[in-house]
N, C-alpha and C positions, 0 to 999 in steps of 0.2 A: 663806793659800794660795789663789791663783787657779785654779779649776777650768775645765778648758775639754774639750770632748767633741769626737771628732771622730767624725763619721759620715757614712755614706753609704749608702742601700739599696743600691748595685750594689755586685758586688766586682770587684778591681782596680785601682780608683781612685785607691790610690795613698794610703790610710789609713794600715795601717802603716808605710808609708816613710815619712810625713810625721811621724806621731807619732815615731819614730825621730830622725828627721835632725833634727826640731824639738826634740828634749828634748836632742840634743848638743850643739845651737847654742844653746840658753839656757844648757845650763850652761859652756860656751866664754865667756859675756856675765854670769860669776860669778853667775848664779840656782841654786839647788837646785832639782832637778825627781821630781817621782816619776812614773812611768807608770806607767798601772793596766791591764793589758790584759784589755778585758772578752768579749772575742771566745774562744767554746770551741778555734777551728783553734790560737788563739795563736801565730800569726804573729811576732806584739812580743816574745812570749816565747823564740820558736825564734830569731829575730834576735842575742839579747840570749842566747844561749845558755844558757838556764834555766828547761826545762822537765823538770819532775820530778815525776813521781807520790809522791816516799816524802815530799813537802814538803808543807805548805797552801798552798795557791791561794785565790785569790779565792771561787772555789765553795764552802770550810768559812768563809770572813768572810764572807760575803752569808746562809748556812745557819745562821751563829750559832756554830757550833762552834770558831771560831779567830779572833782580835784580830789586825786589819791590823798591826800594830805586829809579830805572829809570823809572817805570811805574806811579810814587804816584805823583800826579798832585795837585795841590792848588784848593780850592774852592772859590767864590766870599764870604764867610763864616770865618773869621779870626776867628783860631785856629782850622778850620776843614782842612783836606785833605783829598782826594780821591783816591783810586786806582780802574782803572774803570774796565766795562766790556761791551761787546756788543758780535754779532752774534759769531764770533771767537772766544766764549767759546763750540760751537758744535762739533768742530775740537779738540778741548784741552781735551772735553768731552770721545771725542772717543778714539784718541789716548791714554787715562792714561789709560782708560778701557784696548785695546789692550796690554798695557807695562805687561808682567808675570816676567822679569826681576828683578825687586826688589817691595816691597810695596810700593803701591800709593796715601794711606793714608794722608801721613804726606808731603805734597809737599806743601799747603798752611802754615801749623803749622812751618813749619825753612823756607818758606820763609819771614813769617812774625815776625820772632826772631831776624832775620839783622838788624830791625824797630824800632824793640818793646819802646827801650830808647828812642825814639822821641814824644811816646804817652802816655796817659794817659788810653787813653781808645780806643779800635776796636770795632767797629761794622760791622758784614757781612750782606747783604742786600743776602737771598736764595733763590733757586727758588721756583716753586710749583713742585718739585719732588726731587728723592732722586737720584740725578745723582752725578758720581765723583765730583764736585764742593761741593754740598751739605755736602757728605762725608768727605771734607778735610775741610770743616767748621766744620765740628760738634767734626771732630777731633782737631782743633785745638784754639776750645772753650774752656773756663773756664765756662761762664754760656749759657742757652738756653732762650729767650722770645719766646712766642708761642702766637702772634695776631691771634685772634678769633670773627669774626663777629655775633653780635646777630641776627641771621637769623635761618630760619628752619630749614636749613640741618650746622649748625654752626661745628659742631663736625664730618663732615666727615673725615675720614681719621687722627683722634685724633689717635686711636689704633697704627695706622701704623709708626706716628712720634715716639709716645712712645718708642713701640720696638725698631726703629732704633736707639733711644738716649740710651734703655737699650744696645745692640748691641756695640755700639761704647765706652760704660761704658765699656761694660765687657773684650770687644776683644784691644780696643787700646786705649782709653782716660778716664781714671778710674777718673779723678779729672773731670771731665764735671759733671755740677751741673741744673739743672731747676730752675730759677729765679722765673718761673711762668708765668700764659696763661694771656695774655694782653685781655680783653675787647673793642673792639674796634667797631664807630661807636654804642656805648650804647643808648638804650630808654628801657624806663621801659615799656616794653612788656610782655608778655608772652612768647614770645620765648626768651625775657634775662631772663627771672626765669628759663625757660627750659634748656636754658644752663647752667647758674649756677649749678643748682639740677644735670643736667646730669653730669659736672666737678667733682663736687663733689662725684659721686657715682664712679668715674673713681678714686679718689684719685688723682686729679691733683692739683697742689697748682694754687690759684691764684692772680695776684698783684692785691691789694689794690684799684691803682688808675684806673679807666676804664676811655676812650675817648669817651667821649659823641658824638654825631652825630651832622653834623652841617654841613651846605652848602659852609662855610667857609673852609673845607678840600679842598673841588673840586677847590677852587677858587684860592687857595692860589699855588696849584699842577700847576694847570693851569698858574700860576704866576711865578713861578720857585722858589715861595718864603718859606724858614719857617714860618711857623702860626704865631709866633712870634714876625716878622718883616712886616706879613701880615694883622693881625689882634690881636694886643697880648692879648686883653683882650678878644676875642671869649672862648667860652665852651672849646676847644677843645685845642686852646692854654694854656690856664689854665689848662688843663689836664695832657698836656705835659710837663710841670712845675712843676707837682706833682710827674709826672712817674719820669722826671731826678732824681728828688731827694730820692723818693723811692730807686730806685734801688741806688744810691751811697751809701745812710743809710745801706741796704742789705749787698752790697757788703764789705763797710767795716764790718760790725760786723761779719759775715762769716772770713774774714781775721784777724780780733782780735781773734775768737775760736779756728781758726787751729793755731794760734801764741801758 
């Protein structure tokens, strides 16, 4: 199973739509995909219309009290599954913080190994900050996507992800890799050149394919649907058709090198 984390300190970005529309579009390209959503708002989850207090979440697998394999629910989505999250990641939050007993690192990374054989590919949906959830994503990633909205203040908080990803290279997950900063929400402006130039002066790689801007996102959100099933020929559907494949192409030729 390929782990790949998507995050961004700001919100709106454009995270979980991307985890979204991306786990449709892989499994559309016959991949299994599981979403993890690590984020307490659970956005992924409210999406995917399956958020439920009388169920486990992520919050009792990350606390130890419940086996990802109890928590990981089906989507209206064949070939996607979900393991959700809602407010009861604040409590999960805290308590790992307080645990000095052992490292709290790796509590999503082997909870997600029991799994792994059933998927092709994980996606984490993260929040906007670098909380124990964040942490046990980033730790138990193989790659990183970093959604970036072409807007003025686009690159807030770029520096900060960085270092955490250099951070959790150096200290606990030396095989975590950056896929590259997602475009998202693209118009040919001058603040997407601004971003660009600015990306670029930072050394960050970035994918290929960007998601155009399109009123078709809100709608589809609003729909509970992937863009795909909503609109497939929209801008942005077609983008996300582009990025699936991107990133598989990536992923495998990475895997052919280290072979």
């Amino acid at each position: 199973m390929i782990n790949i984390a998507v995050i961004n300190l700001k919100g709106g970005v454009g995270k979980s739509v991307t985890t979204c529309n991306l786990a449709a579009q892989l499994a559309a390209e016959q991949y299994s995909v599981l979403v993890v959503d690590v984020d307490k708002q659970g956005n992924t989850s409210k999406f995917f219309k399956r958020c439920d207090y009388e169920q486990p979440s992520l919050a009792e697998v990350l606390l130890g009290s419940a086996w990802a394999s109890d928590a990981i629910i089906d989507t209206s989505l064949p070939c996607v599954d979900l393991l959700p999250a809602d407010m009861r990641m604040l409590k999960a939050n805290r308590n790992i913080l307080m645990d000095v007993t052992e490292p709290q690192q790796y509590r999503l990374r082997d909870a997600l190994r029991k799994v792994a054989a059933n998927y092709c590919y994980c996606l984490m949906d993260c929040p906007p900050d670098l909380d124990m959830g964040s942490i046990n994503a980033l730790c138990a990633a193989d790659w990183v996507i970093i959604p970036v909205d072409c807007d003025e203040w686009a690159c807030d908080g770029m520096e900060e992800i960085l270092d955490q990803i250099a951070r959790v290279q150096m200290y606990y997950n030396p095989h975590l890799k950056i896929l590259g900063v997602l475009l998202t929400k693209y118009r040919n402006t001058k603040y997407a050149d601004g971003v660009i130039t600015h990306l670029a002066q930072m050394g960050v790689p970035l994918l290929h394919t960007a998601i155009r801007y399109t009123v078709r996102v809100s709608e589809a959100k609003s729909a509970h649907l992937p863009l795909r099933a909503y609109k497939q020929n929209c801008t942005a559907a077609l983008d996300y058709a582009d990025l699936a494949r991107e990133i598989v192409e990536k992923v495998s030729t990475a895997d052919t090198r280290e072979e």
